[in-house]
C-alpha positions in Angstrom: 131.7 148.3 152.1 132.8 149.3 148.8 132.2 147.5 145.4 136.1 146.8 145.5 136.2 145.2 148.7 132.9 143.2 148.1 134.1 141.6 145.0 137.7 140.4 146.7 137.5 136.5 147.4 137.4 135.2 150.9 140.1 134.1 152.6 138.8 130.8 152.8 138.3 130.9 149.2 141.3 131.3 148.5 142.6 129.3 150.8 140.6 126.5 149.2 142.1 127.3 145.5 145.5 127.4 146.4 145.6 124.1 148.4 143.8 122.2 145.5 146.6 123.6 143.5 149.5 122.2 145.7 147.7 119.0 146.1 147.1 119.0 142.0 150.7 120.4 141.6 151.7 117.8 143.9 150.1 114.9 142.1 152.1 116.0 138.9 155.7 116.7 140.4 155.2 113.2 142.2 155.8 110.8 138.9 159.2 112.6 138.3 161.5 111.1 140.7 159.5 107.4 139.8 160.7 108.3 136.3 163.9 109.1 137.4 165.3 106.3 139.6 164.0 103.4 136.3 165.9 105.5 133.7 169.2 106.4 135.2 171.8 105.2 137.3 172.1 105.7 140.5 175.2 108.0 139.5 173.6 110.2 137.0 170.6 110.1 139.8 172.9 111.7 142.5 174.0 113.9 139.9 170.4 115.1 139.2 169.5 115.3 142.9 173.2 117.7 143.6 172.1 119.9 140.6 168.6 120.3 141.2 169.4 120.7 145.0 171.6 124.0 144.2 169.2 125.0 142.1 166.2 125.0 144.3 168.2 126.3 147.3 169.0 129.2 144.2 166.2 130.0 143.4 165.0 130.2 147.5 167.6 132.3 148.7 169.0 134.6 145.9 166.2 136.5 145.5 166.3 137.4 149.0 162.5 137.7 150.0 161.6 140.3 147.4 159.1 139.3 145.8 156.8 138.7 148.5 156.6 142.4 149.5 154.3 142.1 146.5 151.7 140.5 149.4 152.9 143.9 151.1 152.7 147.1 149.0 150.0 145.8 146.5 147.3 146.8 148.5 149.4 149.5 150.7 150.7 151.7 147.5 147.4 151.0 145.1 149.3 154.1 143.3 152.7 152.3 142.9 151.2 148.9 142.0 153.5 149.2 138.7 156.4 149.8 140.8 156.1 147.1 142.6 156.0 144.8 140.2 158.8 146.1 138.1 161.1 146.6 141.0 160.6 143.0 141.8 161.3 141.8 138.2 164.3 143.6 137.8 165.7 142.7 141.3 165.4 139.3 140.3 166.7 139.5 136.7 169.6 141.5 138.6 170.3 138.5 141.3 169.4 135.6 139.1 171.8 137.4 135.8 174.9 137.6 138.7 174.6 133.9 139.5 174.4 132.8 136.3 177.6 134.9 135.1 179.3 133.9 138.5 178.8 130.0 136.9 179.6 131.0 133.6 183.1 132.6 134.9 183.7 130.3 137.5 182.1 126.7 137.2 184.8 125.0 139.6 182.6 126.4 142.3 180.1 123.8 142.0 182.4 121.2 140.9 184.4 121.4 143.9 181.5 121.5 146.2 180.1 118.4 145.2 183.9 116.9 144.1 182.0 116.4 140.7 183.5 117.0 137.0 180.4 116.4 136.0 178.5 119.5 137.2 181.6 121.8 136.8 181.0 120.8 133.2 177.3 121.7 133.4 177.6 124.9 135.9 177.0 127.3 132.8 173.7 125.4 132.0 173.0 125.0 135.7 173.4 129.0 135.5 170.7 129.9 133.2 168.6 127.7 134.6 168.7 129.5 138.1 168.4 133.0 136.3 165.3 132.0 134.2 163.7 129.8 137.6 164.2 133.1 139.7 163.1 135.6 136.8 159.3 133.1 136.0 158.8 132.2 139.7 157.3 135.5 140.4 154.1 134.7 138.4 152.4 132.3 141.3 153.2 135.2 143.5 152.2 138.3 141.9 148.8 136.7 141.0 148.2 135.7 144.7 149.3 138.9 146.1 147.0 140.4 143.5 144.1 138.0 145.3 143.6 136.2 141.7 143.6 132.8 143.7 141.7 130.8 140.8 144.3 132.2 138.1 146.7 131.0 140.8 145.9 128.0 140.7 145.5 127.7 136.8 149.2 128.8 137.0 150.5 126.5 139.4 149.2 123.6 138.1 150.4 124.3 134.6 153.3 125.0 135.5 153.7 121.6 137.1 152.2 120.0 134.4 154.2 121.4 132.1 157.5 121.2 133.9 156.6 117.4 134.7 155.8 116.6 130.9 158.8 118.2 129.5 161.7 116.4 132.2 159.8 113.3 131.5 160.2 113.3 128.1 164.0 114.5 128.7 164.1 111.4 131.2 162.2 108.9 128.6 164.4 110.2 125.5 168.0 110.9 126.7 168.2 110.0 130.0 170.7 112.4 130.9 171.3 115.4 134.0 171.9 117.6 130.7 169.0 117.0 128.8 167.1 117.6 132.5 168.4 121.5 132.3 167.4 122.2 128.6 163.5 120.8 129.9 164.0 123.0 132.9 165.2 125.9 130.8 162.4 125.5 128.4 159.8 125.3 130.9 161.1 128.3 132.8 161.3 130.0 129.3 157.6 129.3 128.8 156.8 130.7 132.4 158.5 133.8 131.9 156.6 134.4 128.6 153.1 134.2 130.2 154.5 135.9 133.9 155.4 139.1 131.0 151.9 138.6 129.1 150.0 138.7 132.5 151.8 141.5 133.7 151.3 143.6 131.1 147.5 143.2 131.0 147.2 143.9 134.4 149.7 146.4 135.1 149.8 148.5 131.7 153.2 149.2 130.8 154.6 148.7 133.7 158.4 149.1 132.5 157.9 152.5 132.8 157.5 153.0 136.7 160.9 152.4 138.1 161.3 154.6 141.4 164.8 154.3 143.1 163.5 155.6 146.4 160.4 153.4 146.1 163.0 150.3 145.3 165.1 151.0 148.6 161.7 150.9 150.3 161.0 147.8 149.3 164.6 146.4 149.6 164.4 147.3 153.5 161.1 146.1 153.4 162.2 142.1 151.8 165.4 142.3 153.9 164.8 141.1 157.2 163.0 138.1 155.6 165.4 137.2 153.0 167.9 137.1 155.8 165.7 134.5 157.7 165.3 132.7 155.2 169.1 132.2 154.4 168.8 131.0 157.6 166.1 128.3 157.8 167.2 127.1 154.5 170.9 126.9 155.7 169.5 124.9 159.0 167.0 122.3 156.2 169.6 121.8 153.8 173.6 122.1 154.4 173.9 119.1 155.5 173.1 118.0 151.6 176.3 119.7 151.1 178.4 118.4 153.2 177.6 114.9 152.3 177.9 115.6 148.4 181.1 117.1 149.3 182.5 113.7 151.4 180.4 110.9 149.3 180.2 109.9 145.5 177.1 110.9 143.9 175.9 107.4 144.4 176.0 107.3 147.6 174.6 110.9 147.9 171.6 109.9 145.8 170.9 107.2 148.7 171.1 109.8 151.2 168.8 112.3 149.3 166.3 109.8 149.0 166.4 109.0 152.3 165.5 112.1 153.5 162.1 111.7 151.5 159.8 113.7 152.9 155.8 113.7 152.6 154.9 116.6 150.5 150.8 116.2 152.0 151.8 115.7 155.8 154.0 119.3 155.1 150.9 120.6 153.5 148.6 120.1 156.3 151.0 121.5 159.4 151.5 124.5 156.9 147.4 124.5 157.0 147.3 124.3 160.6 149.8 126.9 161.0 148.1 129.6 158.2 144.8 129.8 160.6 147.0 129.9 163.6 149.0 132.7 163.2 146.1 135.4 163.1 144.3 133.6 165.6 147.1 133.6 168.1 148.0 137.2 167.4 144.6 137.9 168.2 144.5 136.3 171.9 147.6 137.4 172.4 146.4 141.4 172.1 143.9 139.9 174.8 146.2 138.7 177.0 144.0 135.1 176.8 147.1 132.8 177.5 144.6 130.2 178.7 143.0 130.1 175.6 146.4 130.0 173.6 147.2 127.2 175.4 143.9 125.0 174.9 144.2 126.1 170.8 147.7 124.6 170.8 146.5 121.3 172.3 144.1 121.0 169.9 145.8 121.9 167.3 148.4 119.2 167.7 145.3 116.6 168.8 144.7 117.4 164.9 148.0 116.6 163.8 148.5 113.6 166.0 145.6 112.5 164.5 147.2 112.2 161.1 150.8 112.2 162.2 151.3 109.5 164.4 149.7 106.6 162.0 151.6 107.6 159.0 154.3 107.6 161.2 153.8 103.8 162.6 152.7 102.6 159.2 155.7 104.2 157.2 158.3 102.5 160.3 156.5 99.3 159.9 156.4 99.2 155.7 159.6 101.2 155.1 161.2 98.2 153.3 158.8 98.0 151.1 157.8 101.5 150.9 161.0 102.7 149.6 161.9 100.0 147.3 158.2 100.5 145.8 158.7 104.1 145.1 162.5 104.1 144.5 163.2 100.6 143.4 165.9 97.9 145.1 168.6 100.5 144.1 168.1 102.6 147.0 167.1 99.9 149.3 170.3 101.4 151.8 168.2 104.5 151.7 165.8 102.3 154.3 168.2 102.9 157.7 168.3 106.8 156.7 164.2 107.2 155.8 163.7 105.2 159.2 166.0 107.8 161.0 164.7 110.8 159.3 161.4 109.7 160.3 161.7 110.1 163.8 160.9 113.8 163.5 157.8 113.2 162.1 155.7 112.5 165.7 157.6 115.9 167.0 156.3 117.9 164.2 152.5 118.2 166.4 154.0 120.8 168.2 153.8 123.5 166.1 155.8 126.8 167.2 155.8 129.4 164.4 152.1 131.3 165.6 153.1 131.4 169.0 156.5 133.0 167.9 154.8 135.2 165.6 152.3 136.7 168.3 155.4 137.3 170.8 158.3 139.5 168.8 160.2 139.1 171.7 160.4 134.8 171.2 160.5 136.1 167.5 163.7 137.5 168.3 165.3 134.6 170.5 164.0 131.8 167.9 165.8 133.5 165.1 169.1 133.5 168.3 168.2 130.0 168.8 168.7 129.2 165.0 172.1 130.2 165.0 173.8 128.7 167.4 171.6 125.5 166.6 173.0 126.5 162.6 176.6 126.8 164.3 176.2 123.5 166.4 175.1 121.8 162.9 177.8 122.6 160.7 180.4 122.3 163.5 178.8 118.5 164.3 178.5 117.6 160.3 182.3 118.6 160.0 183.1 115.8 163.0 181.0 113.6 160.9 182.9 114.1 158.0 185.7 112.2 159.6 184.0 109.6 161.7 179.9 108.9 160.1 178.9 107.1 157.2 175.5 108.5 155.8 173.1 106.9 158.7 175.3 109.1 161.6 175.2 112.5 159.1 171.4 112.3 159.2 171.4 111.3 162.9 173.3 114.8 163.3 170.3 116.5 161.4 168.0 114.7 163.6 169.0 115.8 167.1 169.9 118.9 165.6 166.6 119.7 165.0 164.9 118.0 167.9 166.9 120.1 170.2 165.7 123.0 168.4 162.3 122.0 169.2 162.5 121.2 172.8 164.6 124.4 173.6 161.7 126.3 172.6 159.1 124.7 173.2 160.3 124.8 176.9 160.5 128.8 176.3 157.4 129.0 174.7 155.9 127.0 177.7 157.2 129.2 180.3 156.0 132.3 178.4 152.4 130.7 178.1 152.5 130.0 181.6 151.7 126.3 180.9 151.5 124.2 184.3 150.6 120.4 185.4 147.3 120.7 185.2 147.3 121.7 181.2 148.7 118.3 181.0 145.1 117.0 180.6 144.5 119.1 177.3 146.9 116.6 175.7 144.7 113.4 176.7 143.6 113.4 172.9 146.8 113.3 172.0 148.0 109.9 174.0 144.9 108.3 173.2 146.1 108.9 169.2 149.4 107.7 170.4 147.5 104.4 171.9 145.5 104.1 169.1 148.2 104.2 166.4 150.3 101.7 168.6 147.7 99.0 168.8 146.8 99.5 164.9 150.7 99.0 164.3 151.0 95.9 166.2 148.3 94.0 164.1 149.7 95.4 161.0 153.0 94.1 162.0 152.1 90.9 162.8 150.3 90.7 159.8 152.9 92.2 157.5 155.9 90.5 158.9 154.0 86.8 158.6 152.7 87.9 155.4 154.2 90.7 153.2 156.5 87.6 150.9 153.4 85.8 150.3 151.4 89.8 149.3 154.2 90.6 147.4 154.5 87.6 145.0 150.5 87.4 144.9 150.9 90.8 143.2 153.8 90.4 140.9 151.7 87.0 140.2 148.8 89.1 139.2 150.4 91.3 136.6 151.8 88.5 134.8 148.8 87.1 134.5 147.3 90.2 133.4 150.2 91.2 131.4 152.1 89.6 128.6 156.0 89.8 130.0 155.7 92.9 131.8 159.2 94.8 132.8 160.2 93.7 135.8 160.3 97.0 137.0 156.4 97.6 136.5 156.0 93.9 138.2 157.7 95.2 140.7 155.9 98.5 141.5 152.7 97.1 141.2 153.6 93.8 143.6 155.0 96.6 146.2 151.9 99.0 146.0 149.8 95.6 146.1 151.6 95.0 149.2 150.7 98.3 150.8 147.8 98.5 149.8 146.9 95.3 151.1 148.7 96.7 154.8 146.8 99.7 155.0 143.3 98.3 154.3 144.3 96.5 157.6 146.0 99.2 159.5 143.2 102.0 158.5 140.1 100.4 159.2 141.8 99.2 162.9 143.3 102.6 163.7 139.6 104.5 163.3 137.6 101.9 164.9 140.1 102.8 168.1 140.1 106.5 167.5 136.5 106.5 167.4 136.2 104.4 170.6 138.7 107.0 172.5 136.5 109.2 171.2 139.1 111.2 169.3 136.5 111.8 166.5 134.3 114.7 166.4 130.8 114.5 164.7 131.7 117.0 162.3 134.5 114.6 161.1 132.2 111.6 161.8 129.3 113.0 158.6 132.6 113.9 157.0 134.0 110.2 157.0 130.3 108.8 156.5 129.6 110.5 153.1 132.7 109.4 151.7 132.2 105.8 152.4 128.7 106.1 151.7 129.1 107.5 148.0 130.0 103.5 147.1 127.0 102.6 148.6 124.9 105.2 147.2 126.5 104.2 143.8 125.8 100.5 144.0 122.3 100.8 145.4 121.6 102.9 142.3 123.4 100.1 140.0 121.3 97.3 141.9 117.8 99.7 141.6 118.7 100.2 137.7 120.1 96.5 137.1 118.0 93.9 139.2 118.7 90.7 139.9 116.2 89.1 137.3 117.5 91.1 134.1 121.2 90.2 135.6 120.5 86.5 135.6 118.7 87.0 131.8 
């Protein structure tokens, strides 16, 4: 092994970094939309969400995959490192400059997507903001493909703090859509100033290494990705479109934040899937179906585990869930959250390391996408004419479940699953079970009592707090409220899991030491502080 290869991090290392950073990044990006919903109106907030939305999408599909074949040629073309790194910055100023003069030249587009004045007005801004976003969001990439997964981090988390700091005090100040772009451009601004500092020190003049042939390499390299994902964010997100299009941005911001989703639930399945995919490629050179099979079981006992109580507490609390987080303003965003959530139990199965090790169910997925695509948009067109919001998302919903049961029935017959492997999934009823009977305490409990929690906690913080807003009242009397419910539903749910035995030993220390730190603590405290010099 060579002094190169013994000072590259582990892949668990970096693993670790990079998650810590999403979870920290996570923790920042989180307090915006609180912010949001207290200091706007629900106009300007469906404004926000339509403008952000484009951008995002943007920023995810302009660029068409390119920079990733950073993870590709880094380490393949250690001579054309430069190259790589130029050819991806000037793709992306190229991409990002033509939308942004596209919006400059023609800012109807926008407008008459979303029916909006408003964002026709701010389609120039909207613009730069998607040229400097595409241009700065290269840095998390380039340092992970150049295995600098602590700098990675460092970035990541920066750039969500600063992001977060700068639209909140844009939120906080002006409270306007406007004033939400110039924080945006400023942050991206700031990003693209250290992305250029980095890449100078570790690429030396790299401005000076452009290679046409080396660029259509790379171009036919990004391609086939960028293309797939057009699709999957076509299939996630058009039907955002089609309902800014029919509906006023009100109404639009109720369906936006409907479709919440749990940024940590998404983190873990995308966890899961990481260690899957070499691991499945792996048996598959084997030939071990059997052994593919058994991994997937226990993979999704995992993710049942985790899955199916959030999934029973969120249907139970959703009321005041929502309102807590969003405020009464989107309490119509309840009857959408509770139908969104109904993909949440599906999600166990997961399909993408499976596909991944097979390039021939590689091949019919990316089929299967299109026609479930085409069966989308032609089914959100009907709904234009006959749905209000709750039957648009119940189009996304069995949109997406028949996706999933179309191949996972392919996927099953490829594996050779039969009856008997229906045992492997005994873990995965007993978590079912489990979750059930902790549900129906907590609803018991949460029906009889969530009033009486709820005005014990706004109680509370008037005691403690001279006049508070009402708004701060009411956040802390909702997250009193659920915090109350899950203390209940928690304790209940792991005393069953551990009885159906759905708890390993490993996870058993795991659980142990975190409750026990308390007791550690306290037991310190009591050894340090006894009773005697108390009472004196």
């Amino acid at each position: 092994m060579n002094e190169t290869e013994q000072k590259k991090p582990s892949l668990k290392s970096q693993s670790a970094w990079l998650l810590f950073a999403k979870i920290a990044g996570f923790g920042f990006a989180f307090l915006l939309p609180l912010l949001v919903v207290r200091f706007l109106t629900q106009e300007k907030v469906g404004v926000y969400r339509q403008v952000f939305l484009v951008i995002a999408n943007a920023v995810s599909i302009l660029p068409l995959g390119f920079s990733m074949s950073a993870f590709y040629f880094l380490n393949r073309e250690t001579e054309k490192r430069s190259a790589v790194v130029f050819n991806i910055l000037l793709f992306n100023a190229l991409v990002g400059g033509l939308a942004c003069a596209a919006l400059f030249l023609f800012p109807q587009l926008l407008g008459n997507l979303f029916n909006n004045a408003e964002i026709t007005r701010l389609a120039p801004v909207i613009g730069v903001v998607i040229w400097l976003w595409i241009f700065s969001a290269f840095l998390e990439t380039i340092a992970v493909a150049n295995q600098e997964s602590r700098l990675a981090t460092a970035f990541i988390i920066l750039a969500q703090l600063t992001k977060t700091a700068l639209m909140a005090l844009a939120v906080i100040i002006f409270s306007t859509v406007e004033s939400f772009l110039y924080a945006a451009m400023a942050q991206a601004g700031l990003q693209a100033l250290v992305l250029l500092v980095y890449l100078n020190n570790r690429f030396p003049r790299f401005w000076r290494s452009f290679d046409f042939k080396f660029f259509r390499e790379q171009m036919f390299y990004a391609l086939p990705f960028g293309l797939a994902g057009l699709l999957w964010t076509l299939q996630m997100d058009i039907h955002n479109y089609f309902v800014g299009h029919r509906f006023s941005a009100a109404e639009f911001a109720v369906y936006a934040y409907g479709c919440f989703q749990l940024p940590l639930i998404t983190m873990l399945s995308e966890s899961v899937t990481s260690v899957l995919i070499p691991r499945m490629s792996e048996l598959e050179a084997r030939g071990d179906k059997a052994e593919m099979i058994r991994l997937t079981a226990r993979a999704m006992q995992k993710l049942a585990f985790f899955f199916f109580p959030v999934y029973v507490f969120l249907l139970i609390t959703a009321q005041t869930f929502m309102t807590t987080l969003f405020t009464e303003k989107f309490a119509a965003s309840v009857p959408i959250f509770l139908i969104n959530l109904t993909l949440l139990p599906f999600d166990i199965w997961v399909v993408d390391p499976i596909t991944r090790a097979y390039s021939e169910l590689g091949r019919f997925l990316l089929t299967l996408r299109v026609f479930i695509l085409l069966a989308l948009v032609a089914a959100l067109f009907f709904g234009l004419q006959y749905f209000d919001l709750r039957g648009m998302i119940a189009i996304v919903v069995a949109t997406s479940l028949a996706e999933k049961f179309i191949s996972s029935f392919v996927i099953a017959r490829k594996l050779g699953v039969r009856r008997a492997d229906a045992r492997l999934l005994n873990g995965v009823w007993k978590t079912a079970l489990a979750s059930l009977a902790a549900g129906i305490i907590l609803f018991l409990v949460y029906w009889l009592a969530k009033d009486l929690l709820y005005n014990f906690g706004a109680n509370a913080v008037n005691a403690v707090f001279a006049a508070p807003k009402p708004s701060i009242a009411a956040f802390a009397a909702g997250a009193f409220t659920l915090g109350v419910c899950f203390a209940i539903f928690a304790p209940v749910y792991l005393i069953l899991a551990n009885a159906f035995d759905l708890i390993d030993d490993g996870e058993k220390t795991f659980i142990k030491s975190i409750f026990g730190k308390p007791k550690s603590l306290f037991r310190r405290f009591a050894i340090q502080n006894p009773k005697s010099e108390i009472q004196n």
